[in-house]
N, C-alpha and C positions, 0 to 999 in steps of 0.2 A: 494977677500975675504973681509969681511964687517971687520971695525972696532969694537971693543970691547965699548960699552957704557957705561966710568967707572961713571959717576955720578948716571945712572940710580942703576946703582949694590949695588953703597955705598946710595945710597937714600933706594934701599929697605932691604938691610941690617938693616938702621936704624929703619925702621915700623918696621920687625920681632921682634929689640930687644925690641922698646915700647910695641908691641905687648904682647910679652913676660912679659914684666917687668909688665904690666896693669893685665894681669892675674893672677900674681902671687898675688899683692896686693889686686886683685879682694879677691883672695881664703881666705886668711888672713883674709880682713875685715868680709867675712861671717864666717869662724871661731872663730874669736876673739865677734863677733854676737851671734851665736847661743850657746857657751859657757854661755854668760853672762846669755842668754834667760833662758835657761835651767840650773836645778842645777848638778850637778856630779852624773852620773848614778850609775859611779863604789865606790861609796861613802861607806866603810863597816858600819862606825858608823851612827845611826837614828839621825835625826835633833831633836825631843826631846827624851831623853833617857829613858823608862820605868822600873820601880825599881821595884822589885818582893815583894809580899808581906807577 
């Protein structure tokens, strides 16, 4: 029976989690991105407010 390869295991344990961790701040920075880009869709009040006459 072949040995168990514990370095290679915990070596790619550690890619998954950078992997992981890369993506998630990937996601964030395009959000925290396209927030700024754009203004608030769901905004109810008008950015200038129109008085009736």
């Amino acid at each position: 029976m072949q040995k168990p390869n514990y370095q290679f295991e915990k070596r790619r344990k550690e890619m998954e989690k950078k992997a992981k961790k890369d993506e998630k701040r990937r996601l964030k920075l395009e959000a925290s991105r396209s927030a700024a880009a754009s203004p608030a869709v769901d905004d109810p009040a008008p950015a200038d407010p129109v008085e009736p006459a």
